[in-house]
PDB file with one MODEL, atoms N, CA, C and O in Angstrom:
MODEL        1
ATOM      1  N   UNK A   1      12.887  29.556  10.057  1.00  0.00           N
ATOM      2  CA  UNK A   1      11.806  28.620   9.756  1.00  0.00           C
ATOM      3  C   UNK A   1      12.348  27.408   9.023  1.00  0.00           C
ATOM      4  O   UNK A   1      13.338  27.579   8.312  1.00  0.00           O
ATOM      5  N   UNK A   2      11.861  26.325   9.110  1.00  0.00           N
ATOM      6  CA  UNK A   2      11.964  24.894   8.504  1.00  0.00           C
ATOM      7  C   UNK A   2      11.565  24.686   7.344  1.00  0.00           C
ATOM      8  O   UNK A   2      10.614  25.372   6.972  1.00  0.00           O
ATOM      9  N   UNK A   3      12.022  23.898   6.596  1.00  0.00           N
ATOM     10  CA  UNK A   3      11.385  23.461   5.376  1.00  0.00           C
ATOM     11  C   UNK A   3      10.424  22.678   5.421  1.00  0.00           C
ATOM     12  O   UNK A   3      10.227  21.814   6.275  1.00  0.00           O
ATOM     13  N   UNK A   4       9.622  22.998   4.287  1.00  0.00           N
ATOM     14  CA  UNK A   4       7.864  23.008   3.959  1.00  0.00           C
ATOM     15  C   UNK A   4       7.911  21.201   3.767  1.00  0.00           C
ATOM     16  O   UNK A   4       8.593  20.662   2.895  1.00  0.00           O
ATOM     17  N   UNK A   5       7.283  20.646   4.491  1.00  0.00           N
ATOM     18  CA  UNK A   5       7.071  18.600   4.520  1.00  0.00           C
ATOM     19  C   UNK A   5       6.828  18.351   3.366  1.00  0.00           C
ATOM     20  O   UNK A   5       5.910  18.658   2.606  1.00  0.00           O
ATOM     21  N   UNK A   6       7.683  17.792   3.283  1.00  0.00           N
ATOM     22  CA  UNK A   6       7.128  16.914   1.472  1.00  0.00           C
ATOM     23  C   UNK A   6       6.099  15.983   1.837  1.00  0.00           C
ATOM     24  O   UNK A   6       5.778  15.727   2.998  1.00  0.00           O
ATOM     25  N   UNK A   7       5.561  15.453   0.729  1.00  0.00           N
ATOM     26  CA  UNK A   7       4.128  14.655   0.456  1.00  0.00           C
ATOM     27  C   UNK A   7       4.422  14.069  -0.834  1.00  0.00           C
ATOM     28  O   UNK A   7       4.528  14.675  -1.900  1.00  0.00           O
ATOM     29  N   UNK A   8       4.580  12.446  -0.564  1.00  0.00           N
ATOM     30  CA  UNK A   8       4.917  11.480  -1.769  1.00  0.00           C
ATOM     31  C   UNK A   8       3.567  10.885  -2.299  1.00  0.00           C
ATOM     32  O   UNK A   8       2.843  10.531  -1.368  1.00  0.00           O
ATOM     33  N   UNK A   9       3.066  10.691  -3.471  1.00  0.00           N
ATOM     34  CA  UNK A   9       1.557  10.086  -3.610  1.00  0.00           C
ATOM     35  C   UNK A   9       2.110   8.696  -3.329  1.00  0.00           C
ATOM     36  O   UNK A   9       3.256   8.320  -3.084  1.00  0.00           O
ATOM     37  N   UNK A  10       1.136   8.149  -3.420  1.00  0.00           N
ATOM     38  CA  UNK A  10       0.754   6.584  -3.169  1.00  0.00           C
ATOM     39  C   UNK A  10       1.788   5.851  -4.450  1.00  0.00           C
ATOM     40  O   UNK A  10       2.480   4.876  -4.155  1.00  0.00           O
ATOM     41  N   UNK A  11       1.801   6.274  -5.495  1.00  0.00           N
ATOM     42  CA  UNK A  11       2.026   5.797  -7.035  1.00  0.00           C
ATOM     43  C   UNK A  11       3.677   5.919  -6.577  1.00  0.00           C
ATOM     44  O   UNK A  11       4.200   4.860  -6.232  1.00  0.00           O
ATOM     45  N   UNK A  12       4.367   6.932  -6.560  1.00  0.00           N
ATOM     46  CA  UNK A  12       5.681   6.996  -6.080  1.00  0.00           C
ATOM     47  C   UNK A  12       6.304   6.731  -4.685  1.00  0.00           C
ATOM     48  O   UNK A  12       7.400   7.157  -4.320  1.00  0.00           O
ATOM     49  N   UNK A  13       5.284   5.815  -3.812  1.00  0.00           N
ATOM     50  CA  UNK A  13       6.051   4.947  -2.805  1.00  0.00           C
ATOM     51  C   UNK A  13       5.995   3.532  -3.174  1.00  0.00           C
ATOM     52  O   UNK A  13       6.789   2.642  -2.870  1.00  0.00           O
ATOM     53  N   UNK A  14       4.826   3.461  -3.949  1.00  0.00           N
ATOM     54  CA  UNK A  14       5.065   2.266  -4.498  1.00  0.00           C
ATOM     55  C   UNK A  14       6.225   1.659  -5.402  1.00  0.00           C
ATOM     56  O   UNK A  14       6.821   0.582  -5.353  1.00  0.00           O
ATOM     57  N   UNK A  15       6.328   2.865  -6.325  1.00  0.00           N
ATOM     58  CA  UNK A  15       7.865   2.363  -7.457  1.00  0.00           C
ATOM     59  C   UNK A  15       8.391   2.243  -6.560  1.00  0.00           C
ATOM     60  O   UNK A  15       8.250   1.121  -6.072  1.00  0.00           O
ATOM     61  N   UNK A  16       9.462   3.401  -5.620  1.00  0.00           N
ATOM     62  CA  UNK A  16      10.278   3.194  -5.087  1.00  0.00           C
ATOM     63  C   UNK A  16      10.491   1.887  -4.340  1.00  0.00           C
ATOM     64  O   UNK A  16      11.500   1.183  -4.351  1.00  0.00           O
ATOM     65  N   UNK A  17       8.985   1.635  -3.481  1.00  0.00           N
ATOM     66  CA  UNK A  17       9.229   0.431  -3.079  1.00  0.00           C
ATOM     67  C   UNK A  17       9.414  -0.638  -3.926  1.00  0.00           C
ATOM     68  O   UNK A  17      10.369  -1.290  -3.501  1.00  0.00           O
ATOM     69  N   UNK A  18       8.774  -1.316  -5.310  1.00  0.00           N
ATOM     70  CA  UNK A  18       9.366  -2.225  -5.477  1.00  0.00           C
ATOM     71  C   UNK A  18      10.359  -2.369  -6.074  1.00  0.00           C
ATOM     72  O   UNK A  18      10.645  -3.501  -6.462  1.00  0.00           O
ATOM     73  N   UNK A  19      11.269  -1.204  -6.363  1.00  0.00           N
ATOM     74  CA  UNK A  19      12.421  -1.242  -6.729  1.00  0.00           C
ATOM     75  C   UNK A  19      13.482  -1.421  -5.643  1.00  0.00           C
ATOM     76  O   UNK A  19      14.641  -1.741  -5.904  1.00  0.00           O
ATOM     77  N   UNK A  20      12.961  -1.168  -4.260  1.00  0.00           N
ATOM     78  CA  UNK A  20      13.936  -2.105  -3.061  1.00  0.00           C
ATOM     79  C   UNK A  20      13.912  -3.548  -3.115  1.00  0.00           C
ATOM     80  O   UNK A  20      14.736  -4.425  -2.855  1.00  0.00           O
ATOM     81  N   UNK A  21      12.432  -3.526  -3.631  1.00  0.00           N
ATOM     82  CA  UNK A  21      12.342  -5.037  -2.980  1.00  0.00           C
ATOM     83  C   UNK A  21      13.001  -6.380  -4.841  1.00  0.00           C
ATOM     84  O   UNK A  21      12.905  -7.605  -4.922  1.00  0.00           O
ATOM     85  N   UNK A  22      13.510  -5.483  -5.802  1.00  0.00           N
ATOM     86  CA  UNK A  22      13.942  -6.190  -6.535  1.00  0.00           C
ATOM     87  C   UNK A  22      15.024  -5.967  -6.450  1.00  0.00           C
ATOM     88  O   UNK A  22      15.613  -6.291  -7.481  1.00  0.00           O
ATOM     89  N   UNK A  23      15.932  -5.366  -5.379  1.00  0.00           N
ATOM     90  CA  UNK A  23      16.839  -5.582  -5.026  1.00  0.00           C
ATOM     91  C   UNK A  23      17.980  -5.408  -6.232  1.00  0.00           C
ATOM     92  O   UNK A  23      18.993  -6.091  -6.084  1.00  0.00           O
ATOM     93  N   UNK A  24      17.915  -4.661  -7.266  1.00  0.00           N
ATOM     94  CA  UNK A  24      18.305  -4.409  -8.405  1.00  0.00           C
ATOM     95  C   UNK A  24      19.987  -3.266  -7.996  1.00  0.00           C
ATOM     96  O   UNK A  24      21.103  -3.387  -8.502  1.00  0.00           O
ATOM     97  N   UNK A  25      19.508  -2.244  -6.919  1.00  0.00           N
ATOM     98  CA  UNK A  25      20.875  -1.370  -6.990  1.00  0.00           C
ATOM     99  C   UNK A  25      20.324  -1.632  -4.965  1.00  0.00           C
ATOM    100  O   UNK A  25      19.453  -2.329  -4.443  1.00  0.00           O
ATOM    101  N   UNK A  26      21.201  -0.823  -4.487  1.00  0.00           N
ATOM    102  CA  UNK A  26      21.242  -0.661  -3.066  1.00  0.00           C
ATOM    103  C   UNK A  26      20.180  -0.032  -2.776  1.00  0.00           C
ATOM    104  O   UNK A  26      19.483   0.483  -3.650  1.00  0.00           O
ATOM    105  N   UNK A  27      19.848   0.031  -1.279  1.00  0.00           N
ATOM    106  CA  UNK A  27      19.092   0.931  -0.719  1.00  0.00           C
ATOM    107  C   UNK A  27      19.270   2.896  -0.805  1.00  0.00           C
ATOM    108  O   UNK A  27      18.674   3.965  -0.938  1.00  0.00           O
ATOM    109  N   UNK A  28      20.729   2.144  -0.583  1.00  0.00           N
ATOM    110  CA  UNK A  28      21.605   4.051  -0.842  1.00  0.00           C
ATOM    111  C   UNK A  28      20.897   4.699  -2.013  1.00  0.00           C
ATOM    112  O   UNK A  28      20.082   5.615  -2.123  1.00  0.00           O
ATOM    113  N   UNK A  29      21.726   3.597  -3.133  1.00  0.00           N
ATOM    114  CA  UNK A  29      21.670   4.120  -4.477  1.00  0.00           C
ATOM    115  C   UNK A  29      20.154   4.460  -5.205  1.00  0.00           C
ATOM    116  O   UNK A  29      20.006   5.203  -6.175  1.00  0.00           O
ATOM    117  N   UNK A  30      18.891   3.603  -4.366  1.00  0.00           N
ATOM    118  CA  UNK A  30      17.656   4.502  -4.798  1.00  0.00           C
ATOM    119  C   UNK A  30      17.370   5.741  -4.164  1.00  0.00           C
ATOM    120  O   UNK A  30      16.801   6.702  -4.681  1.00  0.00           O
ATOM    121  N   UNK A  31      17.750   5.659  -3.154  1.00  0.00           N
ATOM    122  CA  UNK A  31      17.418   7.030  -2.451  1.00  0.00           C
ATOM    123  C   UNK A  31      18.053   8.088  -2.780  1.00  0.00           C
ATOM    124  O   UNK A  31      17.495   9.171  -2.603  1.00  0.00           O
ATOM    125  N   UNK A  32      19.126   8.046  -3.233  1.00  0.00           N
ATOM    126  CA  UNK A  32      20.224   8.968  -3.847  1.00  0.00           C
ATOM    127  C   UNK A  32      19.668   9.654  -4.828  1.00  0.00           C
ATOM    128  O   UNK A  32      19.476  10.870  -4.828  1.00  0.00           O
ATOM    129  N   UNK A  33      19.279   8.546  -6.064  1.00  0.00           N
ATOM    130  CA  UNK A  33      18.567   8.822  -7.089  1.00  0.00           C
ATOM    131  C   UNK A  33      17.026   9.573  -6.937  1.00  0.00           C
ATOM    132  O   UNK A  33      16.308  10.166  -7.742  1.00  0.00           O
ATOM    133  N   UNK A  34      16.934   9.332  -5.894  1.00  0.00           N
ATOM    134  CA  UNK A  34      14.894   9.792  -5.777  1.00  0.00           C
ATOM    135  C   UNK A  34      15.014  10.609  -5.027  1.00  0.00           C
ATOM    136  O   UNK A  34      13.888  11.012  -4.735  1.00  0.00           O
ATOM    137  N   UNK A  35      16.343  11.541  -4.091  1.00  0.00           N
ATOM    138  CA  UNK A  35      16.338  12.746  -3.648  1.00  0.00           C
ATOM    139  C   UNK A  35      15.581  12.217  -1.416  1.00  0.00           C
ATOM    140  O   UNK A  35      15.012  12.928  -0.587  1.00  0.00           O
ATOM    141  N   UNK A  36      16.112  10.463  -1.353  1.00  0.00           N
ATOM    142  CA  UNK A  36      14.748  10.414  -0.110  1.00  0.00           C
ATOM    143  C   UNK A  36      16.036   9.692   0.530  1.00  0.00           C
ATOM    144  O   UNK A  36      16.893   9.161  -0.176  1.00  0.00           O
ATOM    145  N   UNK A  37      16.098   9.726   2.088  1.00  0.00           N
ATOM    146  CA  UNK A  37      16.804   9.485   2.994  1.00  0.00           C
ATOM    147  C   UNK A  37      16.863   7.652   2.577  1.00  0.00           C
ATOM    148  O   UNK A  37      16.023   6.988   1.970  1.00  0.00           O
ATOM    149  N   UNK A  38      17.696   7.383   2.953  1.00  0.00           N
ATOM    150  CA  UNK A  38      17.545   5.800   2.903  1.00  0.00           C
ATOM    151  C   UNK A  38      16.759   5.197   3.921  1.00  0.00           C
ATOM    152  O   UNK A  38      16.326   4.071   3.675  1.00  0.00           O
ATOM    153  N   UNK A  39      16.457   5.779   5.143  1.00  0.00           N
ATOM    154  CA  UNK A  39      15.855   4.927   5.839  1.00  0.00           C
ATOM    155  C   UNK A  39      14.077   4.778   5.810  1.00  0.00           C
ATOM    156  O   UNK A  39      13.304   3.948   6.289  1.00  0.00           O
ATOM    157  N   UNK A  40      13.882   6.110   4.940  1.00  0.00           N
ATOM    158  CA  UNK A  40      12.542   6.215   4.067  1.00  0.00           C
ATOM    159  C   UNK A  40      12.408   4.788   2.657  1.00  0.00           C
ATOM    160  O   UNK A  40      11.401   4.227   2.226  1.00  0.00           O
ATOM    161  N   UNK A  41      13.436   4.661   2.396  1.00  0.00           N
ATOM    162  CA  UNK A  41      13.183   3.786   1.581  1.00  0.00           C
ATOM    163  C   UNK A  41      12.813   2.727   2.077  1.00  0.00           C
ATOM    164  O   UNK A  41      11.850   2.061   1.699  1.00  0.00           O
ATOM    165  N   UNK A  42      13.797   2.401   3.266  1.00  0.00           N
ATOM    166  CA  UNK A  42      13.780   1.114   3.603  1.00  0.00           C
ATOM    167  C   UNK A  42      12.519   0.665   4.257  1.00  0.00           C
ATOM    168  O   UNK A  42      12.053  -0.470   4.364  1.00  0.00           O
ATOM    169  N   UNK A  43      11.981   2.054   4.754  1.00  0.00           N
ATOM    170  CA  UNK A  43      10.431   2.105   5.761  1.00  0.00           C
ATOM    171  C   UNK A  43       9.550   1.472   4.714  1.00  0.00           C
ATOM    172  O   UNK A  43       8.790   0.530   4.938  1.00  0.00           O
ATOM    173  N   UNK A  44       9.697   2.000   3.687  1.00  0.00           N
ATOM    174  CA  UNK A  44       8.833   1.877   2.725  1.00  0.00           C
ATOM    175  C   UNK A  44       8.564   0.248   1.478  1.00  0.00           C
ATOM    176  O   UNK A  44       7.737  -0.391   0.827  1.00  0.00           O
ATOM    177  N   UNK A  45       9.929   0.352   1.860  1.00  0.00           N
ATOM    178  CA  UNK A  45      10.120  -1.284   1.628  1.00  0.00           C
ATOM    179  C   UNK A  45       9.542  -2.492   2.597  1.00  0.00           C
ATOM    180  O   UNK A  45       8.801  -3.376   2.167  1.00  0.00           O
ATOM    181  N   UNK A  46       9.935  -2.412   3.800  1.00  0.00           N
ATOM    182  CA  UNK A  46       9.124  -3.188   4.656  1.00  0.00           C
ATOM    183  C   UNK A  46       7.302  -2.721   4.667  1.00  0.00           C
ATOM    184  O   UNK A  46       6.380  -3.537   4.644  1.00  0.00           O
ATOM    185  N   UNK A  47       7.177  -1.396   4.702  1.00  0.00           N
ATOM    186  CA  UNK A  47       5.121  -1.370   4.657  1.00  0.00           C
ATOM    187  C   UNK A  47       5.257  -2.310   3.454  1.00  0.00           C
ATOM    188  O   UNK A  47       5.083  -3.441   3.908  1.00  0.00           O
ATOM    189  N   UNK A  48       5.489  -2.381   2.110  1.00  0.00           N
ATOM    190  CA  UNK A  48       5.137  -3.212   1.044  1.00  0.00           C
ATOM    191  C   UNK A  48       5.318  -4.817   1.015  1.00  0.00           C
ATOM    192  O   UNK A  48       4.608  -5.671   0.483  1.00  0.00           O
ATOM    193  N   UNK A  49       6.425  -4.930   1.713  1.00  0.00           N
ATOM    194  CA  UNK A  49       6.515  -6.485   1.754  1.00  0.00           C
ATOM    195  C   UNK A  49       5.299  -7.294   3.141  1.00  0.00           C
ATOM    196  O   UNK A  49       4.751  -8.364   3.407  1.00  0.00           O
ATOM    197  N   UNK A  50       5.413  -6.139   3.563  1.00  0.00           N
ATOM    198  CA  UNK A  50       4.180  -6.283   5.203  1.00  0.00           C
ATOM    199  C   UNK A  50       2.531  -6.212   4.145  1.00  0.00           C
ATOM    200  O   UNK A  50       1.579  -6.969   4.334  1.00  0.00           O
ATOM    201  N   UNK A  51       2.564  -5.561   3.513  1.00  0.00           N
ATOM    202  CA  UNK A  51       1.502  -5.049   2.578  1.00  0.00           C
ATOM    203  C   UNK A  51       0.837  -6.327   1.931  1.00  0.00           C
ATOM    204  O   UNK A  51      -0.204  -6.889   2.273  1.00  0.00           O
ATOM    205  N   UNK A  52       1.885  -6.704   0.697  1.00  0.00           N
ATOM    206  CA  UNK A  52       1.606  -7.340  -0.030  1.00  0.00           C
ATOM    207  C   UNK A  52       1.266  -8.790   0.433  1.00  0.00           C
ATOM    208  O   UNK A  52       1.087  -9.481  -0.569  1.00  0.00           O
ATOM    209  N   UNK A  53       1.040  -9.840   2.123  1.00  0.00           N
ATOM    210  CA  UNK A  53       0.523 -10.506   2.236  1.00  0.00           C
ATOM    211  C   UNK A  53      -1.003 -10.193   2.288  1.00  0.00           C
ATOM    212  O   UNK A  53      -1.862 -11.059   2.121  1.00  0.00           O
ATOM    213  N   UNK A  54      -1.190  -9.255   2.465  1.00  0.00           N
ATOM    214  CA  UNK A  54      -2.235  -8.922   3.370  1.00  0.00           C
ATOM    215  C   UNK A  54      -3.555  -9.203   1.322  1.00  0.00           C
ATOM    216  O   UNK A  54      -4.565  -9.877   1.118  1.00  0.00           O
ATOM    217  N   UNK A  55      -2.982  -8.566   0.679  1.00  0.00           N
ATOM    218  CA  UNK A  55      -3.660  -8.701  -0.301  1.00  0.00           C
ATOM    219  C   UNK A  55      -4.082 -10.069  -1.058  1.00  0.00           C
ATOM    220  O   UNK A  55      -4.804 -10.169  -2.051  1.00  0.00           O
ATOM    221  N   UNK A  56      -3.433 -11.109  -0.316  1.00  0.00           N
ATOM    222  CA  UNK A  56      -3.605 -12.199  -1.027  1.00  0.00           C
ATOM    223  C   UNK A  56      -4.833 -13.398   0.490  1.00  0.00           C
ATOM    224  O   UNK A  56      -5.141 -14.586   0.578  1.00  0.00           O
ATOM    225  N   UNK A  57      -5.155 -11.917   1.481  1.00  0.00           N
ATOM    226  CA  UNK A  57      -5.646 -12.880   3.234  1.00  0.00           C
ATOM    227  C   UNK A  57      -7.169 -12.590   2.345  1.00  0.00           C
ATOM    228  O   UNK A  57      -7.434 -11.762   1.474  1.00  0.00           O
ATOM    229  N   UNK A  58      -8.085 -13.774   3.062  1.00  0.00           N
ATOM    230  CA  UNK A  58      -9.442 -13.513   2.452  1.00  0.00           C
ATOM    231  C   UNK A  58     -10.156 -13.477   1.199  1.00  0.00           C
ATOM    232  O   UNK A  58     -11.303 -13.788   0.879  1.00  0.00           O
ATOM    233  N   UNK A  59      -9.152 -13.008   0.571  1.00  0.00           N
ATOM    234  CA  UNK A  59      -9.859 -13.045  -1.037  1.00  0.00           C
ATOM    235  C   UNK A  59     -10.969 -12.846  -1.615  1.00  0.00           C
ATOM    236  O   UNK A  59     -11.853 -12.810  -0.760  1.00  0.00           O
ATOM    237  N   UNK A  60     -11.422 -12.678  -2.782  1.00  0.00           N
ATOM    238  CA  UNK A  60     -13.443 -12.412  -3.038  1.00  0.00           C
ATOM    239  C   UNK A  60     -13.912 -13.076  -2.062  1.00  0.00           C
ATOM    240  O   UNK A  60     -14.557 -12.346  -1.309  1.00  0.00           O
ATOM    241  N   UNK A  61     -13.863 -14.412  -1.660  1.00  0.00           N
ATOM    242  CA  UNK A  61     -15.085 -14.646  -1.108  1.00  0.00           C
ATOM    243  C   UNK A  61     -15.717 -14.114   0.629  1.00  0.00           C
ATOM    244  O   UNK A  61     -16.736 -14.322   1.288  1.00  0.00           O
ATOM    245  N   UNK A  62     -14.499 -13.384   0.805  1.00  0.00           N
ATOM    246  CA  UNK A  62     -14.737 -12.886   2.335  1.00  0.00           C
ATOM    247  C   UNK A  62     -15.847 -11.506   1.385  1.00  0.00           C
ATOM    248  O   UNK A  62     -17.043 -11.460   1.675  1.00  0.00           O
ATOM    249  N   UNK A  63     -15.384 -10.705   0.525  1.00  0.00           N
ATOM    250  CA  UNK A  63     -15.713  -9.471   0.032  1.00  0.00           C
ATOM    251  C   UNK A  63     -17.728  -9.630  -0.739  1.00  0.00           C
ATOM    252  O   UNK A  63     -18.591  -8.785  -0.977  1.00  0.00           O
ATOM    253  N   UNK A  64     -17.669 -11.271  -0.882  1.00  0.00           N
ATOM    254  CA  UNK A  64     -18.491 -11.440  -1.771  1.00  0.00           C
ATOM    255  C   UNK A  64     -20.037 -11.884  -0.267  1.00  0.00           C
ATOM    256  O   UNK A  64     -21.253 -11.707  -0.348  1.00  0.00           O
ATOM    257  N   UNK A  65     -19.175 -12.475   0.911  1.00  0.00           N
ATOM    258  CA  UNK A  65     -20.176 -12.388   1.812  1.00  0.00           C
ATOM    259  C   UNK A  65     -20.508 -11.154   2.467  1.00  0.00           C
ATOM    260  O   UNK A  65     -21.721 -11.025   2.627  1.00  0.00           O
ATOM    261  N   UNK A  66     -19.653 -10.005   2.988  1.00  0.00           N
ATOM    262  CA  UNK A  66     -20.161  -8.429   2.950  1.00  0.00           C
ATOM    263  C   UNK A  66     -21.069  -8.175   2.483  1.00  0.00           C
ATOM    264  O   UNK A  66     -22.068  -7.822   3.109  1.00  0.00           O
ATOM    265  N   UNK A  67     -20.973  -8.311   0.807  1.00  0.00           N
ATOM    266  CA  UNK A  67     -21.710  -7.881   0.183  1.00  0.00           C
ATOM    267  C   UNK A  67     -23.233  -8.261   0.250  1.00  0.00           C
ATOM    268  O   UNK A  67     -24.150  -7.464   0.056  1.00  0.00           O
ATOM    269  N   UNK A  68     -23.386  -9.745   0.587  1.00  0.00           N
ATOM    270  CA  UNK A  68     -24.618 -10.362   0.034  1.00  0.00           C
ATOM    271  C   UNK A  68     -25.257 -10.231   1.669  1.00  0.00           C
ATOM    272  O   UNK A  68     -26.410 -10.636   1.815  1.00  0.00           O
ATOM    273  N   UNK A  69     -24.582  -9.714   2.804  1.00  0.00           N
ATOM    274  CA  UNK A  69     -25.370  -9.193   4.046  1.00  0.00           C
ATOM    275  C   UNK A  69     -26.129  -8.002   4.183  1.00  0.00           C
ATOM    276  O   UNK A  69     -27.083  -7.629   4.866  1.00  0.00           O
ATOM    277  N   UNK A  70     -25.093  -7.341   2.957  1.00  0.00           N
ATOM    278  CA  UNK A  70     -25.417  -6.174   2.642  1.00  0.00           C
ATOM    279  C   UNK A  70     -26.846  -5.665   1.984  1.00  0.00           C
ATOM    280  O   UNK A  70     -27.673  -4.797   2.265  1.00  0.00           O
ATOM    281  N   UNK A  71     -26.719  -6.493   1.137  1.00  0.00           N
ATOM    282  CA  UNK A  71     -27.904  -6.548   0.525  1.00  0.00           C
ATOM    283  C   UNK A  71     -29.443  -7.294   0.825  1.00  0.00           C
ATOM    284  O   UNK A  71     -30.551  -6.883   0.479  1.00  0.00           O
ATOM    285  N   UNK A  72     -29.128  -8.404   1.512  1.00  0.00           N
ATOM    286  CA  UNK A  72     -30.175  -9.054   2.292  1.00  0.00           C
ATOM    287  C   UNK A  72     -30.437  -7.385   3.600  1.00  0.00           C
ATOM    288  O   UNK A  72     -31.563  -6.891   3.654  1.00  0.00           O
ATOM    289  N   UNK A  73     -29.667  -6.980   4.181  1.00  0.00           N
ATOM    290  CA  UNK A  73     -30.042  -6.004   4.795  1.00  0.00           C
ATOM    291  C   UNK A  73     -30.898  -4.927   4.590  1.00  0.00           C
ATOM    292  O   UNK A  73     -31.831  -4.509   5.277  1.00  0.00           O
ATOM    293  N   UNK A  74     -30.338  -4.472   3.327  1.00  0.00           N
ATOM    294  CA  UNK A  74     -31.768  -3.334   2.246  1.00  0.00           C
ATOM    295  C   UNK A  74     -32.885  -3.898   2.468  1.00  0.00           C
ATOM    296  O   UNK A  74     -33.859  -3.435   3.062  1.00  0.00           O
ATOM    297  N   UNK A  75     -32.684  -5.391   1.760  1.00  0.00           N
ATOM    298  CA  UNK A  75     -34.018  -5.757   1.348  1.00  0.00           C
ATOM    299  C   UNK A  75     -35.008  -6.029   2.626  1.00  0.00           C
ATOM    300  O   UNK A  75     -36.231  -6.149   2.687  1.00  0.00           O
ATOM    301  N   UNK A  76     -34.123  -6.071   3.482  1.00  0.00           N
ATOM    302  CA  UNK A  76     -35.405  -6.047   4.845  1.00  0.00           C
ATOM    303  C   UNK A  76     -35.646  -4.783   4.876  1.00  0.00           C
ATOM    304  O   UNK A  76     -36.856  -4.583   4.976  1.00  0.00           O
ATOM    305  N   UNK A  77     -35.223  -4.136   4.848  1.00  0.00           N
ATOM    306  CA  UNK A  77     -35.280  -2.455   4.877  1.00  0.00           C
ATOM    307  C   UNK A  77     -36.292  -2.006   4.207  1.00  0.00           C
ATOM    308  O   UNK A  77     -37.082  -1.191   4.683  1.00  0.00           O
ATOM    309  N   UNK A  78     -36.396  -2.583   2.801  1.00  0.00           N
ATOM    310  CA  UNK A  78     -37.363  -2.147   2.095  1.00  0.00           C
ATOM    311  C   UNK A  78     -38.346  -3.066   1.757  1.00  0.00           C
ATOM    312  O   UNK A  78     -38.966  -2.757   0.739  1.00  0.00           O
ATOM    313  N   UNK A  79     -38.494  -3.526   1.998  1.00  0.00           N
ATOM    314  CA  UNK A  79     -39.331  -4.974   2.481  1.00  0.00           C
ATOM    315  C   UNK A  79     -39.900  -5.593   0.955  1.00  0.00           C
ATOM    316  O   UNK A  79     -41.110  -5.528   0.741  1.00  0.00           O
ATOM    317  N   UNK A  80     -38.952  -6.212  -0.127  1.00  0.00           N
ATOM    318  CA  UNK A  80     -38.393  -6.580  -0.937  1.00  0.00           C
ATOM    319  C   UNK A  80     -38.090  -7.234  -1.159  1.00  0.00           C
ATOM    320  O   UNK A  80     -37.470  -7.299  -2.220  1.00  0.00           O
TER     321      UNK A  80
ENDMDL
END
């Protein structure tokens, strides 16, 4: 039988990742240290740099019109 799949939380792909992306020691040398293949790191480095535009597309005011459809929607609903 094979060994049991590891499962990284969210919180520890994140360090790891931005500790690729500050480029501080090698790719090797974090993975070495964190027990994870290098090419996991590196996966993980690109989702974050792919990631982190995405958080700056749209901004409140895309989130803030959702919302206010949202709510004009109830209020027809409940006729309000």
């Amino acid at each position: 039988m094979g060994q049991k799949r590891r499962r990284f939380t969210a919180g520890f792909k994140a360090r790891v990742a931005l500790e690729a992306l500050k480029e501080v020691d090698t790719v090797q040398g974090i993975a070495q240290r964190n027990g994870l293949h290098p090419n996991q790191v590196s996966a993980w480095k690109r989702q974050a740099s792919e990631g982190a535009a995405a958080a700056f597309e749209g901004g409140a005011g895309k989130r803030g019109d959702d919302h206010e459809a949202t709510v004009r929607e109830l209020h027809a609903k409940t006729g309000s």
